[in-house]
N, C-alpha and C positions, 0 to 999 in steps of 0.2 A: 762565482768568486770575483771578488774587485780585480779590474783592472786595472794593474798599478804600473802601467805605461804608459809614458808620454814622450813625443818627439824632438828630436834633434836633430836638423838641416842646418848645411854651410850656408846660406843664405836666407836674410829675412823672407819670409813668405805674407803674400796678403791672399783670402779668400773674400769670394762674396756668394752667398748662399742662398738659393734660390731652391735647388732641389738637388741632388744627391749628383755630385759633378767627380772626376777622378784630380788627383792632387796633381798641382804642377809648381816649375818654381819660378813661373814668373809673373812678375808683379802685375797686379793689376792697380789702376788707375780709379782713383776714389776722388770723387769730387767735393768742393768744401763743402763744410753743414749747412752755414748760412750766408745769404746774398746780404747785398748793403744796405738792402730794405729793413731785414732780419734783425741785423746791426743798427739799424735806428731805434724798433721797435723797442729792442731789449735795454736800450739805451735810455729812450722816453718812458718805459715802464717803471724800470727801476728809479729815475730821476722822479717821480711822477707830475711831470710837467706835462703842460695842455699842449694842442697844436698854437692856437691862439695865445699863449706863454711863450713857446719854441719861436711862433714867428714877431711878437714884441722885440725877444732877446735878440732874435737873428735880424730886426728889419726886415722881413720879408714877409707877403701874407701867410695866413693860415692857411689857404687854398695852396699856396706852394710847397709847403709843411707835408699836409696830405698826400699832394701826388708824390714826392719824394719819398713817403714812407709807405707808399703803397706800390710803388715802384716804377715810377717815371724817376729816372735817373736825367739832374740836369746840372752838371759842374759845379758851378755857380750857388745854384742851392745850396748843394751838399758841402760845399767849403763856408758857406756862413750860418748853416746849421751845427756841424759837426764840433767848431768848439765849443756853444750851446748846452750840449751832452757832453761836453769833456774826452773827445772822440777825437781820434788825429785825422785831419783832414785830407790831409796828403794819402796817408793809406786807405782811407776810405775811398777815395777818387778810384786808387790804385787797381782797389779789389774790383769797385764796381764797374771797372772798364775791361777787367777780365787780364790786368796787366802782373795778374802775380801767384805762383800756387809754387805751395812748398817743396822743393828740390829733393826727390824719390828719396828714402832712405835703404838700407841693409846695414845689417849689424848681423855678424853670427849669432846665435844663441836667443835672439828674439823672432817672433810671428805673431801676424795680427789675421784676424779673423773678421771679417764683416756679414752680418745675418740678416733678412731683412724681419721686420719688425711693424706688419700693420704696412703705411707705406715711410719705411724710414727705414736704412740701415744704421746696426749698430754694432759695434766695434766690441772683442774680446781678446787676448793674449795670453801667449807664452813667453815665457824667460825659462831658462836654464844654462846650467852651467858645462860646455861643450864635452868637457873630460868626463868627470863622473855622472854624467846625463841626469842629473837630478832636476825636476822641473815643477813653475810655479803656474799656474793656470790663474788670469787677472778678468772677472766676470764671467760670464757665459753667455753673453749675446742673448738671442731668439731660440740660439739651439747650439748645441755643442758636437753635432756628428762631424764636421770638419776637424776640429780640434780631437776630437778621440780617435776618428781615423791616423791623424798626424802621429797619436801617439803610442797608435799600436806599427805605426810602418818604421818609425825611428827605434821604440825600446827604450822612451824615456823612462822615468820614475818623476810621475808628478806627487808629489810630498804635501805641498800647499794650494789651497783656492783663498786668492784672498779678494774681498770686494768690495769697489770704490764707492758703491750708495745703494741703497735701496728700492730703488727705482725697477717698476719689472724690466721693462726691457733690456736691463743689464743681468738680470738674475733669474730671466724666464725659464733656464734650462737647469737650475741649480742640483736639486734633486737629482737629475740624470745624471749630471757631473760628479757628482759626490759620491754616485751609488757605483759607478763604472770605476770611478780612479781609487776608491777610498780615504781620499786625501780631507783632513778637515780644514771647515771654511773659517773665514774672521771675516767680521766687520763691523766698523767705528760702534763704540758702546752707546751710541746717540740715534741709533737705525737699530734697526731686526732685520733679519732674514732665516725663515725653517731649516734649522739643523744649525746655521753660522754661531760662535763664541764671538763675544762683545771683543773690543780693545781700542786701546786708549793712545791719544796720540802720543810719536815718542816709542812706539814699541816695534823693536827689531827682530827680525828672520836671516837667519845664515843658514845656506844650503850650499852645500860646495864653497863655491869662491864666489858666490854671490852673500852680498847684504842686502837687505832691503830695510828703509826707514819706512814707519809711518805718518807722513803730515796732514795733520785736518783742516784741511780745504773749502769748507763749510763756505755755506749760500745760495748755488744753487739747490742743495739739498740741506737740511739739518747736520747732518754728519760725514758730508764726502770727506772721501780719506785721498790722496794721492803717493803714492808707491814707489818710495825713488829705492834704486837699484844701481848699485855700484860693484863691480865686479867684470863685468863684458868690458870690450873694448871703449866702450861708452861709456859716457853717467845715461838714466832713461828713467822717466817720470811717467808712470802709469797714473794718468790725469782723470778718471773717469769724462763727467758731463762739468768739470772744474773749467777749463779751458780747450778750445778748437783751434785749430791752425785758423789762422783770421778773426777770429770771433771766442766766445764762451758760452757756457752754461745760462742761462736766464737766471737772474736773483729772485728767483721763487721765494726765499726765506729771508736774505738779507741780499739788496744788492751792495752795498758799500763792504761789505765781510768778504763776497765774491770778489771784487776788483784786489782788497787788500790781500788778503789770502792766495791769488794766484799771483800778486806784485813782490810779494814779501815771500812766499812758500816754496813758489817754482822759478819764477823769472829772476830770482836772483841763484841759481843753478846757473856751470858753467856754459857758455854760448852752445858747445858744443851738447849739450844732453837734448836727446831724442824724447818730445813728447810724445805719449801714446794716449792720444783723447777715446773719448766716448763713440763718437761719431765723427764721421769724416778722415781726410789723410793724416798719418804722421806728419812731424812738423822737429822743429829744432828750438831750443830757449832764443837763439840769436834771431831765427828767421821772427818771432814772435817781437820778439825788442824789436826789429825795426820795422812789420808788415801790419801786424794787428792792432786795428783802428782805438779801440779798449786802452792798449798800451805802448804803442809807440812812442818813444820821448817823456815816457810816464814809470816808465820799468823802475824795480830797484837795482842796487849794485852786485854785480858779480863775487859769491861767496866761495 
């Protein structure tokens, strides 16, 4: 028979899954996705400029190009490369000196999950609504036995799986999750995933006193969708691999679609909405406007 429980705890929870651990409820400490090497990369890729390009524009050799994108971290460089790539220089600095990570979150009615994944962890969630414990399950990581655990020790009712892209390492446990909760999946008509129903952006879920909007996020994947959630004490933006606390998603498909879509879709959400990326720690709209090199000073306005 489906288990159609899922959890409720007075405090956000984060997991990281390694091998069958007992639930606790304090947070653990997730380091960001990407270093400022990371952040060049997906910067020059996307741009598709040379190093010999990179070091014309910036005045500096190629040779210094290289080692900064390989990761010899050296000020100087990296402030007259960084506008180059359309990258805020000052937060670059910031990151790469180790001078900034996103200030822990809790929110009742949310939990994040980290799994690992090959050698990477990756990020899955819950939202629900604290009264009538009705709950939304956002990807399934590498594996879902954290999350089912949660949601048989609370006595939620997960109702929905919805999913930000198509990407395995977000949907490697899909199946499992699907067969356990009986809850059906969505996601963007522009991706697949076995067993998930298509939708289109623009399309809404009410559960309790939760809303959830759908906005497509598109670029680093064809059809990431991103999950904003108004109801809890928070706004909160279930961002898949769209946007990182410091960094984002690689423009695999579009990178100019990715910078626009996460300036225009999520960063103009209010300061206070909690992002929930793919990988790495929660983050804030505000922390994002002023830390992440991508968009600092680049953001659009507060909607």
């Amino acid at each position: 028979m489906p288990l159609r429980w899922s959890l409720a705890i007075e405090l956000k929870l984060n997991y990281i899954h390694d091998a069958p651990t007992e639930l606790t409820t304090a947070p653990m400490n997730i380091a960001l996705e990407d270093t400022f090497a990371d952040i060049l990369g997906k910067a020059q890729r996307g741009l598709e400029l040379s190093d010999t390009e990179i070091g014309e524009k910036a005045r500096i050799s190629s040779q210094k190009v290289r080692e900064l994108r390989d990761g010899t971290f050296d000020e100087l460089t990296a402030l007259r490369v960084a506008p180059v790539l359309g990258l805020a220089g000052r937060a670059l600095v910031s990151l790469a000196k180790g001078d900034w990570q996103p200030a822990p979150v809790e929110l009742r009615g949310l939990a994040q999950f980290s799994t690992r994944y090959g050698d990477m962890l990756v990020n899955s969630y819950l939202a629900w609504d604290p009264d009538s414990k009705e709950a939304v399950a956002f990807d399934t990581g590498a594996d879902c036995s954290d999350m089912l655990r949660l949601v048989m020790k609370e006595k939620l009712a997960v109702l929905l799986i919805l999913l930000t892209h198509s990407h395995p390492d977000h949907i490697a446990d899909l199946k499992r999750l699907s067969n356990e909760t009986g809850a059906p999946a969505y996601i963007s008509g522009r991706e697949s995933a076995p067993g998930a129903e298509p939708i289109d952006e623009g399309k809404r879920f009410r559960m309790g006193t939760l809303d959830i909007e759908s906005r497509l996020t598109w670029g680093h994947s064809k059809g990431g969708m991103t999950f904003v959630i108004r109801g809890l004490a928070r706004p909160v933006a279930i961002a898949g691999d769209s946007i990182f606390a410091g960094s984002m998603g690689g423009g695999s498909v579009s990178y100019e679609a990715a910078l626009e879509n996460n300036r225009e879709k999520i960063l103009t959400l209010p300061n206070e909405t909690i992002i929930c990326p793919g990988h790495g720690p929660m983050t804030t709209v505000g922390e994002e406007k002023e830390h992440n090199p991508f968009f600092a000073g680049h953001a659009g306005e507060e909607q």
